[in-house]
C-alpha positions in Angstrom: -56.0 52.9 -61.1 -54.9 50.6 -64.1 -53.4 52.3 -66.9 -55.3 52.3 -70.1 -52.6 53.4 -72.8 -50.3 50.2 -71.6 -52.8 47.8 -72.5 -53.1 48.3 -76.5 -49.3 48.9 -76.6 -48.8 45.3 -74.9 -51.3 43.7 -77.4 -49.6 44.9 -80.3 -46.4 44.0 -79.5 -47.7 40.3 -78.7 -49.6 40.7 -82.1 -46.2 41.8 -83.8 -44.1 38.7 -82.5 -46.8 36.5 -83.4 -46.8 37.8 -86.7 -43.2 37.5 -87.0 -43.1 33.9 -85.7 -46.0 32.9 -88.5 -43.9 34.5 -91.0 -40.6 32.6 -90.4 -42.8 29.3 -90.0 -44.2 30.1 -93.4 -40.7 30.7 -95.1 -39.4 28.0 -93.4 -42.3 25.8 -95.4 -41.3 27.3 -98.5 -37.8 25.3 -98.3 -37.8 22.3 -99.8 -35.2 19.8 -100.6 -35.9 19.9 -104.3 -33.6 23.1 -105.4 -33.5 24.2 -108.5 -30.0 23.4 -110.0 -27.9 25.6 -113.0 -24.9 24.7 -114.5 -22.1 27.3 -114.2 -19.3 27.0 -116.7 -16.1 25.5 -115.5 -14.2 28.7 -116.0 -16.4 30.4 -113.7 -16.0 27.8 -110.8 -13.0 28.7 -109.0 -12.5 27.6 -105.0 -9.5 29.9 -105.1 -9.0 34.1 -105.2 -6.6 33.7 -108.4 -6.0 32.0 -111.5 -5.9 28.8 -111.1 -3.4 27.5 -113.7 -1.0 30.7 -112.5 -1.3 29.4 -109.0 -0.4 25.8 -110.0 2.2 26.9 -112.5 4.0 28.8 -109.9 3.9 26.5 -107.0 5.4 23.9 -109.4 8.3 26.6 -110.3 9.1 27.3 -107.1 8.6 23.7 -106.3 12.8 23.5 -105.5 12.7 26.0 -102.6 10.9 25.4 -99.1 7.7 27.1 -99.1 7.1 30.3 -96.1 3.7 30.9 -96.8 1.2 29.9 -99.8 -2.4 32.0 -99.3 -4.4 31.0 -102.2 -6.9 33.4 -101.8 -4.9 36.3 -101.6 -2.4 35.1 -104.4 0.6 35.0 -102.3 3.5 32.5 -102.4 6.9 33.2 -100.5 9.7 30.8 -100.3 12.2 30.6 -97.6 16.4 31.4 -98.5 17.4 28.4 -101.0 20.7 27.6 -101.9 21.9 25.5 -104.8 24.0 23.0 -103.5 26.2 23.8 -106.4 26.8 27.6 -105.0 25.9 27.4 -101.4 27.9 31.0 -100.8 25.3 31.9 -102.9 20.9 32.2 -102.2 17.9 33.6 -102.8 14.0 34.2 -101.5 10.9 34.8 -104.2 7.8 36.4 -103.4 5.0 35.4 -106.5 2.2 37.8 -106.6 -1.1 36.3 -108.9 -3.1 39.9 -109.1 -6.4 38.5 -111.1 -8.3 35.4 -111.8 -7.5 36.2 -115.6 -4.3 34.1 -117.2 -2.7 37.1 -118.1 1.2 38.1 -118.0 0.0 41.6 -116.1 -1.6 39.0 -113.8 2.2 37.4 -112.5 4.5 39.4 -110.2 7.8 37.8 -108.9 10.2 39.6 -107.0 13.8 38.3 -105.7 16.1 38.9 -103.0 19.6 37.3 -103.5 22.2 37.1 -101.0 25.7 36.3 -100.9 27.9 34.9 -98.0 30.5 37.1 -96.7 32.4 36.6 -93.6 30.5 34.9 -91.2 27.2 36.4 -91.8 25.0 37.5 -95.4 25.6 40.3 -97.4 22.2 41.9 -100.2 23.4 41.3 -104.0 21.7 42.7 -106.8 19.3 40.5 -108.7 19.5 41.0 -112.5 16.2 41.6 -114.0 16.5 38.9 -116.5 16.4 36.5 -113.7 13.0 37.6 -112.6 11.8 37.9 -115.8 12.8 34.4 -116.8 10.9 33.2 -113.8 7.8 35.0 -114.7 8.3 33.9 -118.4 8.6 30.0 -117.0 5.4 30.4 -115.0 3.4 32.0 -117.7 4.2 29.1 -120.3 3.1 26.3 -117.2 0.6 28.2 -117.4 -0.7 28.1 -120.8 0.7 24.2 -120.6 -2.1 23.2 -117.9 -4.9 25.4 -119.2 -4.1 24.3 -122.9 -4.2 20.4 -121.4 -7.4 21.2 -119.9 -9.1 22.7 -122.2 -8.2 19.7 -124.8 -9.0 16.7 -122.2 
């Protein structure tokens, strides 16, 4: 004996796909190659997570030291150890932090780790806090520099 109930269950599911296959084939005609087009403003194009003048300001500050790792989307830059050649008992590692896509100071964070040579190995020495502050002060003003140059050309 055939089963009755099957039969409409089995139709409507084939009814359903075919539905859902006309559907998609109707969308799909909907999609043209003529897109409608808007013009965003230049400040609101950005291909990277963070300001851009900040990022550029502070890869060119730090522009003297090897480079560890440079994520522009999460607003990271860390150098490796540099030492001046004129004070080579003497080095340091920055890590810059860009927090928003906003050019603003409470946007920059640099931290420092200086070491000194003791003995055959390398021995933590404070960093004064002018020195990182200086830093942050030099990138801010790049900053400024190329958005200001942009802005006017």
């Amino acid at each position: 004996m055939r089963n009755c109930a099957a039969v409409p269950n089995a139709t409507f599911a084939i009814s359903r796909a075919a539905l859902a296959v006309a559907a998609i084939a109707a969308l799909a005609a909907c999609g043209g190659r003529d897109r409608p087009t808007t013009d965003l403003q230049s400040a609101q194009i950005n291909a990277i997570g963070v300001n851009a003048y900040l990022w550029r300001a502070a890869l060119e500050t730090v522009s003297f030291a090897p480079l560890l790792q440079a994520d522009s989307a999460g607003g990271v830059i860390v150098t490796d150890w540099y030492a001046n050649p004129s004070n080579p008992n003497e080095r340091v590692k920055m890590t810059i932090a860009i927090l928003d896509q906003d050019l603003r100071a409470d946007a920059l964070r640099v931290a420092a780790v200086r070491q000194i040579a003791q003995g055959n190995g390398w021995v933590d020495a404070p960093v004064q806090a002018a020195t990182v502050q200086k830093l942050e002060d030099i990138i801010l003003t790049k900053a400024r520099d190329l958005r200001r140059k942009a802005v006017q050309g």
